[in-house]
Each structure stands twice: as structure tokens, then as C-alpha cells.
C-alpha positions as CSV (number, residue, x, y, z in Angstrom):
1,X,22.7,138.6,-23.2
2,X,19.5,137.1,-24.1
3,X,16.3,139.0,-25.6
4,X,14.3,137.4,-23.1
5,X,15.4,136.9,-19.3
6,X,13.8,136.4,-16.4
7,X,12.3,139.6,-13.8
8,X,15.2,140.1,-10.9
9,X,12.4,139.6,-8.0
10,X,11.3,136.4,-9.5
11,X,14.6,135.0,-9.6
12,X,15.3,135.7,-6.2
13,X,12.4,134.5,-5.1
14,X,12.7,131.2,-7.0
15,X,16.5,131.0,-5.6
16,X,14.9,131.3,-2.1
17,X,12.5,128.5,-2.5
18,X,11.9,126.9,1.2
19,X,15.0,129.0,2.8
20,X,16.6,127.2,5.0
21,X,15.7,128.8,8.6
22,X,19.4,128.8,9.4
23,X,20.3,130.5,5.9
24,X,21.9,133.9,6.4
25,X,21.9,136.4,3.8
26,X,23.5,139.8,3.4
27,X,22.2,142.0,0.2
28,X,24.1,144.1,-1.6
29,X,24.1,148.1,-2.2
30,X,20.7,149.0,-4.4
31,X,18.3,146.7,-6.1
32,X,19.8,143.5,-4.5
33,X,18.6,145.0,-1.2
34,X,15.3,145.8,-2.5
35,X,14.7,142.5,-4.1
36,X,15.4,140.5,-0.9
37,X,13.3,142.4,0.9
38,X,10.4,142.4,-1.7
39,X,11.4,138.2,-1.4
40,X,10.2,138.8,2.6
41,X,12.0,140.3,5.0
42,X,13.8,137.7,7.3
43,X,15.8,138.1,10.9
44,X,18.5,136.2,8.8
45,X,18.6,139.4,5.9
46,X,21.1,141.9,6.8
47,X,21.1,144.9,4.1
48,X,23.7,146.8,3.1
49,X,23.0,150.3,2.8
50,X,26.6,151.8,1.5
51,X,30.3,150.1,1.6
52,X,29.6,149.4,-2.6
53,X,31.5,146.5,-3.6
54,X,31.6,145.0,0.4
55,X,29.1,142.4,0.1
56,X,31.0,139.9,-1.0
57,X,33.9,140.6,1.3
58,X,31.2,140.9,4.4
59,X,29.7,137.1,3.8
60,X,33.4,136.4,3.7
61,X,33.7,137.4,7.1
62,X,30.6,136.1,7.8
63,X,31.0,132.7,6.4
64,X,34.1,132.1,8.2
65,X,32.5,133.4,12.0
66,X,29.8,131.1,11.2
67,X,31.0,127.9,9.3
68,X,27.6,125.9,11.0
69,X,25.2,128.2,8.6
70,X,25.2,128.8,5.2
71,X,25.5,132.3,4.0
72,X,24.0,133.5,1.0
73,X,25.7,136.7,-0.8
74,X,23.1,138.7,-3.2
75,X,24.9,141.4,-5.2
76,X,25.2,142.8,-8.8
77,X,27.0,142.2,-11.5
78,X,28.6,146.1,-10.9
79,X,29.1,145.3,-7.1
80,X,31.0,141.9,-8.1
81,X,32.8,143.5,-11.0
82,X,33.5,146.1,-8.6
83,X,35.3,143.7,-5.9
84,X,37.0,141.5,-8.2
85,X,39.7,140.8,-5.5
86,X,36.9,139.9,-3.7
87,X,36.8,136.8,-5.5
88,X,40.4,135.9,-5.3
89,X,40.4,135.8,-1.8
90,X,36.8,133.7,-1.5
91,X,39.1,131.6,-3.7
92,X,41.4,131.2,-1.7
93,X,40.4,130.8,1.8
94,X,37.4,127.9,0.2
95,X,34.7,128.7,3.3
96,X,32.3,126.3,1.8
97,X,28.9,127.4,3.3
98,X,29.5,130.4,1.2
99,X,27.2,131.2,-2.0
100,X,27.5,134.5,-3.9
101,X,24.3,135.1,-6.1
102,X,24.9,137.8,-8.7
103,X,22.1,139.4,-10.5
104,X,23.5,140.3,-13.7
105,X,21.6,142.3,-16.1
106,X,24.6,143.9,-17.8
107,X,24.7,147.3,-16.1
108,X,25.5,149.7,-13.7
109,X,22.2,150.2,-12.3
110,X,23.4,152.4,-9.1
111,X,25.3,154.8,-11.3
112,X,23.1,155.2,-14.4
113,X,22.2,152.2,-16.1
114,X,25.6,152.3,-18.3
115,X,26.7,149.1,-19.7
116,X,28.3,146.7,-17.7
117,X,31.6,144.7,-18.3
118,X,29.2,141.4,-18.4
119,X,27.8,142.6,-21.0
120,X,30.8,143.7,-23.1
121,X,32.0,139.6,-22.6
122,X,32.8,139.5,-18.9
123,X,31.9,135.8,-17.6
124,X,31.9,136.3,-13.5
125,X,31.5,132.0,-13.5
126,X,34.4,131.7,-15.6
127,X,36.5,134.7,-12.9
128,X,35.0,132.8,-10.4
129,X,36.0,129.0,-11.2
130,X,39.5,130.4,-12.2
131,X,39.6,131.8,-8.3
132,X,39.1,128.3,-7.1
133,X,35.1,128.3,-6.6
134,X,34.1,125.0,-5.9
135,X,31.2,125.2,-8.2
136,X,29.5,128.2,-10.4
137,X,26.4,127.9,-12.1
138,X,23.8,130.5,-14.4
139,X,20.4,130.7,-13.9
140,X,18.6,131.9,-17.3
141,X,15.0,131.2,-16.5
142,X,12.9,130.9,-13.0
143,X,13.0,127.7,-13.3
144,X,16.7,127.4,-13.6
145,X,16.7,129.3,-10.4
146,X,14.0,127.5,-8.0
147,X,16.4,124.5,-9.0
148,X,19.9,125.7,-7.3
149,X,18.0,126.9,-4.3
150,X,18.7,123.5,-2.6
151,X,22.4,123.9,-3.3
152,X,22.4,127.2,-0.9
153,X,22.3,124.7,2.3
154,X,24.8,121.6,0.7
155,X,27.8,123.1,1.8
156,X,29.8,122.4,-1.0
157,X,30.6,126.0,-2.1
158,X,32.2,128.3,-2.2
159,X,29.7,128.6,-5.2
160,X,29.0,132.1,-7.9
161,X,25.7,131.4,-9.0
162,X,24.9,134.0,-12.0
163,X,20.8,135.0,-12.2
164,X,21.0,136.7,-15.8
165,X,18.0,139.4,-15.1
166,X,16.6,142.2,-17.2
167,X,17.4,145.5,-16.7
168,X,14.2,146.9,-16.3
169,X,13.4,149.5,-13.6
170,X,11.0,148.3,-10.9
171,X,9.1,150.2,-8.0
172,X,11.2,150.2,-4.8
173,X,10.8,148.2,-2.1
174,X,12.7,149.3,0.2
175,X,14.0,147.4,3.4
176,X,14.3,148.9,7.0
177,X,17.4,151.6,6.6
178,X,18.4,152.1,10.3
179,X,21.4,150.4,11.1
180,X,21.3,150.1,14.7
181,X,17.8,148.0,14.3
182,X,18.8,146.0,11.3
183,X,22.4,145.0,13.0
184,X,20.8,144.3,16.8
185,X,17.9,142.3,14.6
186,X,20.9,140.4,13.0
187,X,22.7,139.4,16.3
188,X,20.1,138.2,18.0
189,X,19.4,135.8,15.0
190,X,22.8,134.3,15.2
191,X,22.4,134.3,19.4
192,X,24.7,137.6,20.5
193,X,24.2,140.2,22.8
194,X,22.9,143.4,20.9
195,X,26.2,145.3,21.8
């Protein structure tokens, strides 16, 4: 990895550059959570808050219930790495309002800040076209970022988008952690009963 990379809450906030109001986004275990959140909090955000390595596998789901909105997947590189399969079977089924964003800064971050397989030569675009992806792309600088945020809404995923972050620890910020409110506040954006 580069010397010099981007902040992880700038990035995200670039890649959410005039959100789509029908985007839905489900955040990862950790620091993906707390970076959407610091990105504004949104009826459309649901945060994980456990089930490690799920995210991916939850947009899934999600993407496939709801092929009329595009879903947005933001997760670490350990989270990814972690659901590998996860990929495979994204892959395979093609839902293409699906976008997995993975903040990769080359470590563990939930477990101790140990070195990451992406940073020992791991490519998650390369694992990702090799699944069948429609398109990947990496995101080194804001810039980079703010510029695939119109791709979230094309439909022509599924897509891995890699934002190569630093690993530097920031202050929390942390998202509502009561599940009953954040999964009732999530149904009634997509037009269900709370039940």
C-alpha cells in the first residue's frame, strides 16, 4: 500500500456524493458502521452490529428482495477477506443493483490492528472479477472516490469497489445500537409493516 492514502470518513463521504434517495446501505461490523454514520445517518442505513463477515451476504439478500433499489455494501477489507464465499456466490447469482465498497487499509482493525491479507498481496478486485463481478474498481484518493459515486445507482453491478484507506485510529461515531429501532426504521423506508 501507498505512503499516502486517503482518511476512511472522507472517502465515504466522497463515495456518497448526492445519494441517491432510494440507495440502501447496510454497514458492516466496526469502523464501516461508524463511518457511515459519521457520513449522516439515513432511514436507508442499516448497521450491523455483530454477524462479522455477514454484510456482504445480507445486501445479497437484500439486493435480490429489492431489485428496484440499489444497495450499497460498506465493509472491510477483514470482513470481505473474512466471507470470501461471499463473493463466489454474489458471482454467481449477478443481482446487478448490488455494490460492495471495501475500506481497505491492510488490517484487522476489529481484532487488533494485525496485518491484513491485502496487505500481504491480496487484490479483493482481482477475487472479485474472477467471481464474475460485473465491474471492480480502486479508489486511491477522494477524488477517485466522489467519481464512482454515480455508478452506485447505474445498475450495472454486481461491482467491488476498493477505497484504499489509512489505518489510522479515529474517534468513534457511533450509530444508534438498538436493533428493534434501527430494523422497524429500515422497514418502513422500504414500505413494510414494523413486524
Amino acid at each position: 500500500m501507498s505512503a499516502t492514502v486517503m482518511q476512511r470518513r472522507p472517502a465515504v463521504r466522497a463515495l456518497l456524493t448526492d445519494r441517491p434517495a432510494d440507495l440502501l446501505v447496510i454497514a458492516g461490523l466496526g469502523t464501516p458502521a461508524y463511518d457511515l454514520f459519521d457520513a449522516g445517518d439515513h432511514d436507508g442505513n442499516f448497521y450491523l452490529w455483530g454477524a462479522m463477515g455477514g454484510a456482504a451476504m445480507v445486501g445479497l439478500g437484500l439486493a435480490l428482495a429489492r431489485p428496484a433499489n440499489p444497495v450499497l455494501v460498506l465493509t472491510g477489507d477483514g470482513e470481505a477477506l473474512m466471507g470470501l464465499g461471499a463473493l463466489a456466490t454474489i458471482g454467481a447469482r449477478k443481482p446487478s443493483n448490488l455494490s460492495i465498497a471495501v475500506l481497505d487499509n491492510g488490517h484487522f482493525g476489529e481484532t487488533g490492528m494485525q496485518r491484513s491479507h491485502t496487505s500481504l498481496g491480496t487484490d479483493l478486485t482481482a477475487v472479485a472479477a474472477a467471481c464474475g463481478f460485473a465491474w471492480t474498481a480502486t479508489a486511491a484518493t477522494v477524488e477517485e472516490a466522489r467519481a464512482l459515486a454515480p455508478r452506485l445507482a447505474d445498475r450495472s453491478g454486481p461491482a467491488l469497489i476498493r477505497l484504499v484507506v489509512g489505518a489510522e485510529p479515529l474517534p468513534k461515531t457511533l450509530p444508534p445500537r438498538d436493533g428493534a429501532y434501527l430494523k422497524t426504521r429500515f422497514r418502513a423506508k422500504l414500505g413494510l409493516s414494523p413486524a
